[in-house]
C-alpha positions as CSV (number, residue, x, y, z in Angstrom):
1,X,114.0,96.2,104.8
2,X,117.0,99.0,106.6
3,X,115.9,102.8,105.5
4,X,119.7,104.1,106.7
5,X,118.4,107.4,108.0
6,X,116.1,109.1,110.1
7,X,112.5,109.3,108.9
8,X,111.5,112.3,106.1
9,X,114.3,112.0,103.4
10,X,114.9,110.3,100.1
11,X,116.2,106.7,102.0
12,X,112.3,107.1,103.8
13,X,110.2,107.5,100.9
14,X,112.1,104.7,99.1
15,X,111.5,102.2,101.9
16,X,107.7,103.1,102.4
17,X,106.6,103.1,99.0
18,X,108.2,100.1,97.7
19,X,107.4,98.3,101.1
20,X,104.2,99.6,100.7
21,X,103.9,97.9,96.5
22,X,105.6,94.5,97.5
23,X,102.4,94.1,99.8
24,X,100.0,95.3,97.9
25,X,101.1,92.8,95.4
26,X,101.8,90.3,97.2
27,X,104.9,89.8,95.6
28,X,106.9,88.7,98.4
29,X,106.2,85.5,100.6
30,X,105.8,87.6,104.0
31,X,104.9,91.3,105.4
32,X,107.7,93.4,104.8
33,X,108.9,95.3,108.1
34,X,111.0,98.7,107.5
35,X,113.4,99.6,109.8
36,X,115.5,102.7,110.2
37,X,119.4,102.7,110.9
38,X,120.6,105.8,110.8
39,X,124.1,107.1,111.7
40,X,127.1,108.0,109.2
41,X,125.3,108.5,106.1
42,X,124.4,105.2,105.5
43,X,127.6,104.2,106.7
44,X,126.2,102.4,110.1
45,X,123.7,100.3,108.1
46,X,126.3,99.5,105.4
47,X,129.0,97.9,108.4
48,X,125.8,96.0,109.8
49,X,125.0,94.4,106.8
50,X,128.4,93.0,106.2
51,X,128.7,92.5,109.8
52,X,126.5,91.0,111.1
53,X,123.8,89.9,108.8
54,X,125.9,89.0,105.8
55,X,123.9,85.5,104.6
56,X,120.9,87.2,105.6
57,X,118.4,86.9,101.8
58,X,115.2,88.4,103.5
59,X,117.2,91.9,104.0
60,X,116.5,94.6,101.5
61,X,118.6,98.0,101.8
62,X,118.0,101.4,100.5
63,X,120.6,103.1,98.7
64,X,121.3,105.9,96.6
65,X,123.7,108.2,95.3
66,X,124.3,109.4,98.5
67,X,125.4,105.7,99.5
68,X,128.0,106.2,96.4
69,X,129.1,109.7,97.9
70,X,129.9,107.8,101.0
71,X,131.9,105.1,99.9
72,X,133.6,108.3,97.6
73,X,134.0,110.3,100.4
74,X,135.8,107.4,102.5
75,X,133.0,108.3,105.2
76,X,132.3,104.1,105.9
77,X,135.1,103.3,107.7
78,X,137.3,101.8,105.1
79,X,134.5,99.8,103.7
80,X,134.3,99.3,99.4
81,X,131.4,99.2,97.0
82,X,132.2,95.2,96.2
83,X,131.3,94.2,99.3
84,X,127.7,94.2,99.3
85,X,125.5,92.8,96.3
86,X,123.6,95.7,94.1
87,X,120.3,94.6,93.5
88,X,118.8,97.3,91.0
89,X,118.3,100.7,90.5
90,X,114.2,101.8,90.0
91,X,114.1,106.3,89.8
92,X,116.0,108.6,90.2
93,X,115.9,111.9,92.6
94,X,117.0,115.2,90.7
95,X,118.7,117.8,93.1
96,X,117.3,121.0,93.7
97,X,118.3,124.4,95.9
98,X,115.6,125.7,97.9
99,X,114.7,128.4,99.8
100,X,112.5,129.2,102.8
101,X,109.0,131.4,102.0
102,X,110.3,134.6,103.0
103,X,113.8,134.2,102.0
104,X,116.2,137.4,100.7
105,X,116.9,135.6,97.7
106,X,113.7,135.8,95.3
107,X,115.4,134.6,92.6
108,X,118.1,132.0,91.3
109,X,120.4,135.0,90.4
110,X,119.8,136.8,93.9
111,X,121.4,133.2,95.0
112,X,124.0,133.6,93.0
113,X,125.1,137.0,92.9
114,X,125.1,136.6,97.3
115,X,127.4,133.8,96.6
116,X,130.0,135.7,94.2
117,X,130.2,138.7,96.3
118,X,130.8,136.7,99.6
119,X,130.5,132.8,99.8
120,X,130.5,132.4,103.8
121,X,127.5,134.8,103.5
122,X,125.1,131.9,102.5
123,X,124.6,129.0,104.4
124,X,123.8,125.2,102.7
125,X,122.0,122.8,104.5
126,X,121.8,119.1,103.4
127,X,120.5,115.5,104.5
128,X,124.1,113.7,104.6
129,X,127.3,114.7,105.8
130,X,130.1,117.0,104.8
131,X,132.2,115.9,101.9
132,X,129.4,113.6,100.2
133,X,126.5,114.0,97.9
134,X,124.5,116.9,99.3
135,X,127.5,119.3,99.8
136,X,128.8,118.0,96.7
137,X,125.9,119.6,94.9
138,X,125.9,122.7,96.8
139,X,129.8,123.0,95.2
140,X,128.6,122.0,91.9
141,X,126.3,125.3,92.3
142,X,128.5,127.4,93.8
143,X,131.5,126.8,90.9
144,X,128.8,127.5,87.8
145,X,127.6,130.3,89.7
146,X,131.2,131.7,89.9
147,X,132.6,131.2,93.1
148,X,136.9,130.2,92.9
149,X,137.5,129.3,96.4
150,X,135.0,126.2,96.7
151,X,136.5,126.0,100.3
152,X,134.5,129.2,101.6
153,X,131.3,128.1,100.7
154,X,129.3,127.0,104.0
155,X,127.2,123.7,104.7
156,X,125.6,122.3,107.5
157,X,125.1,118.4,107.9
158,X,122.2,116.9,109.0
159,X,121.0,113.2,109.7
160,X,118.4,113.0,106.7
161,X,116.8,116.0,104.5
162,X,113.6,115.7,106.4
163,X,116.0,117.5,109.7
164,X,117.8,119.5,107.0
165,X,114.6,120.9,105.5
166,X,112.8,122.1,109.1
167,X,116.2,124.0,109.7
168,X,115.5,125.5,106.4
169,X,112.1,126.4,106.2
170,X,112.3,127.2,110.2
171,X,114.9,130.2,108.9
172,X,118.1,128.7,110.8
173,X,119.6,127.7,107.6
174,X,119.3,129.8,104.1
175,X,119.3,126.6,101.2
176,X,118.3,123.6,101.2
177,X,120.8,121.6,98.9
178,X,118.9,118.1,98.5
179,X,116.7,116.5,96.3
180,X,112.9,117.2,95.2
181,X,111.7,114.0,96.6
182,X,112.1,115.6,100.1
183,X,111.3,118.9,99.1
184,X,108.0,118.2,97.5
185,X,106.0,118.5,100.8
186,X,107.3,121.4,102.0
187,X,106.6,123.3,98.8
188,X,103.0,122.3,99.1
189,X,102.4,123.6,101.9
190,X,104.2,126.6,101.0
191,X,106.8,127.1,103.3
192,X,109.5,126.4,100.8
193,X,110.4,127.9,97.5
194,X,112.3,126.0,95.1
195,X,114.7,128.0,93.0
196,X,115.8,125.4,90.5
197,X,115.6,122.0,89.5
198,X,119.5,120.4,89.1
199,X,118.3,118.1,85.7
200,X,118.7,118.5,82.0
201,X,114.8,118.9,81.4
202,X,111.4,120.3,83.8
203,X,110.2,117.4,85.0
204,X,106.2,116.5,83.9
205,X,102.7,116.9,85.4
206,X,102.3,119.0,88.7
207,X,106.0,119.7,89.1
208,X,106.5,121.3,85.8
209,X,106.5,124.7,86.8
210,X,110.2,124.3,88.4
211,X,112.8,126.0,86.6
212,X,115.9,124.1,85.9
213,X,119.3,126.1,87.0
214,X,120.5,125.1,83.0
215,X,117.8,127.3,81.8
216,X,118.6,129.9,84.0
217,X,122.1,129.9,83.2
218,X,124.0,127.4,86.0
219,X,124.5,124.3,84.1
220,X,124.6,121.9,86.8
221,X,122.8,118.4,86.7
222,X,122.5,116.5,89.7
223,X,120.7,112.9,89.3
224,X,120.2,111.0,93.2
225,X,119.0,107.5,92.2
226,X,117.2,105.4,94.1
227,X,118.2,101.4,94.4
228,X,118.9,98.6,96.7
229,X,121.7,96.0,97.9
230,X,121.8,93.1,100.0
231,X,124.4,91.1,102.3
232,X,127.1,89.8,100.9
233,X,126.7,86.0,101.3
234,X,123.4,85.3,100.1
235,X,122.9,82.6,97.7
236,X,122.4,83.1,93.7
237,X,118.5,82.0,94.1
238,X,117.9,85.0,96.7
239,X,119.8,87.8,94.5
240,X,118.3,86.6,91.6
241,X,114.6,87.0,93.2
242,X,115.6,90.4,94.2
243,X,116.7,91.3,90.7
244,X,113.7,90.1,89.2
245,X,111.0,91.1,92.1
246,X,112.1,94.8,92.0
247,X,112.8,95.2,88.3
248,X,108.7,93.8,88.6
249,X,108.4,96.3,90.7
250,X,109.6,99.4,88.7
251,X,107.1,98.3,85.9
252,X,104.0,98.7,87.9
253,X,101.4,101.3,88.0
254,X,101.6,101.7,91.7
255,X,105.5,102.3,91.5
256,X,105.0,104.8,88.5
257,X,102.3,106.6,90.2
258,X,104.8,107.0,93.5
259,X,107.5,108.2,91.0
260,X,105.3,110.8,89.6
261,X,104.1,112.3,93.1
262,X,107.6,112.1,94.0
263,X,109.4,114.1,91.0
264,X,111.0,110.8,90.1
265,X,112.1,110.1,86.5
266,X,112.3,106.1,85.3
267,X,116.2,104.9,86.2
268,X,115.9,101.3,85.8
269,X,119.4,99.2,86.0
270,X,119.7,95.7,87.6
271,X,122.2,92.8,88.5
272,X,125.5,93.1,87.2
273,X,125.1,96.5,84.8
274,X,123.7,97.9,88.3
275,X,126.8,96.9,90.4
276,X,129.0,98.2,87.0
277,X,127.8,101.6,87.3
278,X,127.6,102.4,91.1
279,X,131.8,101.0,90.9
280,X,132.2,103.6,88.1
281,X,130.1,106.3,89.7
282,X,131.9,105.7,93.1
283,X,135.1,107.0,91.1
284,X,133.6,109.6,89.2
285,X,132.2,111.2,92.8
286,X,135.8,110.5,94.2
287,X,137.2,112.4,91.0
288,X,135.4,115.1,91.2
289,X,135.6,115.6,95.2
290,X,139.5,115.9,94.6
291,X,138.6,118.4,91.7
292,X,136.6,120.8,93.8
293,X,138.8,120.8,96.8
294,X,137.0,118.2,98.8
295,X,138.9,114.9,98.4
């Protein structure tokens, strides 16, 4: 199994937990051995996988939106969404914009207000590069909040939100734009506030408490979801037990339980309707980049 990033971000907890349930379960025929890739946004373990492991059925990849955002963005190199095999989709990540403890901005409208009087004055940080998914939703804030020129507001790259978020809570960087999964932990241990939750709804249980920005007046919805691919060349018998094993997967109590520590909501696609929507999604992203001044 390739995480494409450093440890701590969305990519990591993806690759642990269901590593972790295919195990347990025994529901693959040998130990499952994660490894990370990072470099490029994804984009490093992407080219590998077409590469130079292309017929290779025992390899598993992490993906996301962010891996959508990429291909978007043009950030792999020339590289397309057909050429890989989408396995299924099994959560999905909502976005959220974070502060450190002792941040100037108490509230979502502190945020906002800072960013209509001056946009540089406020710097994003994120766990993928310029131009793709986590700046994305920083500009999908900054535009509902009121900001016209999308090109002033300020965003810092980083090689996976577990880097983004120590810049962040360390006071180096003023918001976190990312996704709840990786800002859980910090919020435990108190060093981060979240300001809003970038979904239609408050999610359930212990994470209820989290404002959404649409209730606070910032209509701005954000799903990451979490999924796999695999090489190119594989026969129909190896997709097909990848389909199947981690649509099994999803249904568990052990995968549900590690969705609801993790702020996850159920996002369950597989096979072809899988590969459909991450084509139509990599156009949408590409859309909208051009929209906000980005493409």
């Amino acid at each position: 199994m390739h995480r494409p990033s450093d440890p701590g971000g969305g990519w990591d907890f993806t690759c642990r937990s269901v590593g972790r349930i295919l195990q347990e379960l025994d529901m693959v025929p040998q130990g499952v051995q994660t490894m990370n890739m990072p470099g490029a946004t994804g984009g490093v373990a992407y080219a590998h996988v077409i590469s130079k492991r292309p017929e290779d059925e025992q390899l598993l990849v992490a993906a996301s939106t962010v891996t959508s955002a990429g291909l978007a963005q043009g950030l792999f190199q020339g590289m397309t969404a057909d050429q890989v095999n989408w396995v299924a989709a099994l959560g999905a990540d909502y976005g959220v914009i974070a502060v450190p403890k002792d941040s100037e901005f108490k509230t979502l409208d502190d945020l906002t207000a800072a960013l209509k009087k001056d946009p540089r004055s406020v710097i994003f940080a994120g766990g993928d590069a310029k131009r793709s998914w986590d700046h994305l939703k920083a500009l999908m804030f900054a535009d509902k909040a009121g900001v016209e020129d999308l090109s002033q507001v300020r965003y810092l790259a980083y090689e996976g939100g577990g880097e983004a978020l120590t810049q962040v809570v360390g006071g180096h960087v003023d918001v976190f734009s990312g996704d709840i999964s990786e800002a859980k932990g910090f919020r435990e241990s108190g060093d981060l506030r979240i300001l809003a939750l970038l979904s239609d709804e408050r999610l359930e249980g212990e994470l209820a408490d989290i404002p959404t920005a649409k209730e606070q007046g910032i209509d701005v919805l954000a799903p990451n979801w979490r999924g796999f691919y695999i090489p190119p060349n594989v026969s129909d018998e190896a997709k097909q037990f990848w389909i199947s094993t981690i649509q099994e997967l999803s249904q568990t109590d052990e995968w549900k339980q590690a969705m609801e520590s993790n702020g996850l909501m159920p996002f369950n696609l597989k096979g072809e309707k899988f590969e459909q929507f991450v084509l139509d999604q990599v156009k949408d992203i590409e859309t909208l980049s051009k929209r906000m001044g980005t493409g």
